[in-house]
N, C-alpha and C positions, 0 to 999 in steps of 0.2 A: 254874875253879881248884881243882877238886876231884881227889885223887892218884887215885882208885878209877871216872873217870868218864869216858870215852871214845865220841866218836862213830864210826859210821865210816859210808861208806855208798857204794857205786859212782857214777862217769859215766854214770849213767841213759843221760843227752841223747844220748851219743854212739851210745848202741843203737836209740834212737827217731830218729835222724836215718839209721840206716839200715836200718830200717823202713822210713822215709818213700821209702828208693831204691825198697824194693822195692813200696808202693803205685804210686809214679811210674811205676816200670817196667810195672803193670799198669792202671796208664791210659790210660799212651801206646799199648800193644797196643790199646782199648780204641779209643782216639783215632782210630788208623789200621786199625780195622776198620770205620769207619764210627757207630759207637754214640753218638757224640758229638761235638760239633767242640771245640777245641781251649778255647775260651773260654766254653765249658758244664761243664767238668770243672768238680767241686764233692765234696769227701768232707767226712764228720762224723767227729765225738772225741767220747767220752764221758770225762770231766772229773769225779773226784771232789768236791773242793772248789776253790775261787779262794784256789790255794795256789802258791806262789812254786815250787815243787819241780814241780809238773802245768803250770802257764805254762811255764816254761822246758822242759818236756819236750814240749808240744804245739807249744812254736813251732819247736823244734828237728825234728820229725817235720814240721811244715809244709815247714821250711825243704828237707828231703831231697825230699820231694816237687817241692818246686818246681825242685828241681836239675834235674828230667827232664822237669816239665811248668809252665815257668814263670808261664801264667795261671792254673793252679788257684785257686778259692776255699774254705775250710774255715768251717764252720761247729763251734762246741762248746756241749756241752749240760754241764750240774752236775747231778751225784747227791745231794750234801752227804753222803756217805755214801763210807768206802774199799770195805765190799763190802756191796752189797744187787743181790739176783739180779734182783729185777724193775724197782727202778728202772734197773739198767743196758740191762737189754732194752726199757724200756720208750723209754729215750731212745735207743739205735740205731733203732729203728722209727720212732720220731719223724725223725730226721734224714734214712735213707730215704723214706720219706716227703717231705721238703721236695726230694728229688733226689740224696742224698749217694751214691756209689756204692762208698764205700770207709769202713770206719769204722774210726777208731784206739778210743785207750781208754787214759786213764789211772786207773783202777778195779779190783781186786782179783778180781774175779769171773768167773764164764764168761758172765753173763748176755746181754753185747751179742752174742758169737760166736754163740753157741746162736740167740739173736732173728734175726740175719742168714742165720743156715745156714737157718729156718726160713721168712723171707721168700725166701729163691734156691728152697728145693726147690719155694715156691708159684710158680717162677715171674720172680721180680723180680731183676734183673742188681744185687748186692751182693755184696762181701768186707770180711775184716774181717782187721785187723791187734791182735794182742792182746797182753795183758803176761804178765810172769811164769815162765809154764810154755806149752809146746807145746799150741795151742791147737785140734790138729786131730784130734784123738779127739770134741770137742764138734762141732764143724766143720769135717767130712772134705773137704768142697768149698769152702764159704766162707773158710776161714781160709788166709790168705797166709804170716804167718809170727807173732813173737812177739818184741818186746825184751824182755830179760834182763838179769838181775845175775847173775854167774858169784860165788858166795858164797866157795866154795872158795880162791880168792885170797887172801882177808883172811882167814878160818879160821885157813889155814896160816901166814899170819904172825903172828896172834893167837896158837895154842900153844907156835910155837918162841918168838915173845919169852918165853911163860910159862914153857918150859920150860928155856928158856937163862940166867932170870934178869933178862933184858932189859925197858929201857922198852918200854911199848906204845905206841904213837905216839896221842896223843890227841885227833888227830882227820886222820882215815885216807878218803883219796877218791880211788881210781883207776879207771882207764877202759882203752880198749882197746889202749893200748900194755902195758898189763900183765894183759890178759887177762881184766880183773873184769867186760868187758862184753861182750856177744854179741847173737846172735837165733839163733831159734830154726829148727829144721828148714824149707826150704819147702814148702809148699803145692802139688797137682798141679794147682792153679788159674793158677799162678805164670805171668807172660809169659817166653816163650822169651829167655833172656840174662840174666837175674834175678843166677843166681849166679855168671856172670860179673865182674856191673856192680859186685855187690855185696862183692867180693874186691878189685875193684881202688878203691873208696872206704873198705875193713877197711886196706888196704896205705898209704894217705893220711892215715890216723889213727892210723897206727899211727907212722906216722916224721914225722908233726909237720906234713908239708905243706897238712894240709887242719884246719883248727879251724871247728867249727861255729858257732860265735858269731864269726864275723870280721866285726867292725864297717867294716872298710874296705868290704864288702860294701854296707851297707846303707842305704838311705834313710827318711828322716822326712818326709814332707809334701815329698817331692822333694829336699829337701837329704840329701847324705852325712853322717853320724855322725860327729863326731871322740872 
């Protein structure tokens, strides 16, 4: 209730859920090469805090994964920390390690990308999906792709309210029917059909047919949601 005090902040979930297509998509290539059977697929997340804003962004990237490869399991790790270089690398390696062969991230850093690009060249079949900025200058091979907040969105409506006079809307949260949300360039790792799949689930979200949090979806202990 303050006139000077406004939130704003993008539909994360809806970028990290299509992330999660383009993990899937590089599973199930993964899947039907032989590298894995269907019910061994397992990626990790690196998890800043056990924060309502990182749960709902990791389960949303879960969820897109599971679109393509619906027995996957994910395992997530906590940094307690938004950027620290080595704890993030330090828990991608870890999760490699337990078997994860695809690692998200909700963490600030290059750390997990960098750790993964560093386990592939030794050798060890990993990618990494990361946040923020284009993650494939750190991780030319590992890196798949990157969810984004497209900032410029709300900029632009932030100065013309200031400059037209206008209320500022106080408290401001759009996604990708208005373009605040994205991913990033892909990766030459990418499975063939990636940005296909990946356009016609942008096209779903954009006109309303597809919501990522669709509780009609979902079950509890085998029962549906109401």
């Amino acid at each position: 209730n303050l006139a000077n005090y406004h939130n704003a902040f993008a539909s994360i979930y809806e970028g990290r859920y299509l992330a999660g297509i383009v993990a899937g998509m590089k599973l199930n290539e993964m899947i039907e090469a032989g590298q894995f059977t269907a019910d061994e697929a397992k990626i990790g997340y690196v998890g800043a805090f056990t924060y309502a804003e990182v749960i709902s962004g990791y389960t949303a990237f879960f969820l897109g994964v599971r679109s393509i490869v619906p027995n996957v399991t994910m395992e997530v790790m906590y940094t307690n920390s938004w950027f620290d270089i080595d704890k993030e690398g330090a828990a991608a390696e870890a999760l490699v390690a337990k078997g994860c062969v695809i690692i998200g991230q909700h963490a600030d850093s290059t750390g997990a990308p960098a750790a993964v690009q560093k386990l592939q060249d030794a050798g060890t079949v990993c990618y990494s999906i990361g946040y923020n900025i284009d993650m494939l200058p750190t991780a030319p091979t590992a890196a798949l792709t990157s969810a984004t907040n497209v900032w410029s969105v709300f900029y632009k409506e932030l100065f013309e309210a200031a400059l037209n006079g206008e209320k500022i809307a106080p408290d401001w949260a759009k996604g990708y029917d208005d373009g605040a949300v994205a991913v990033t360039g892909f990766g030459p790792s990418c499975a063939a059909g990636t940005a296909e799949k990946v356009a016609e689930v942008e096209a779903a979200l954009r006109d309303g047919s597809l919501k990522v949090f669709d509780t009609a979806t979902f079950t509890v202990n085998g029962e549906t949601v109401t």
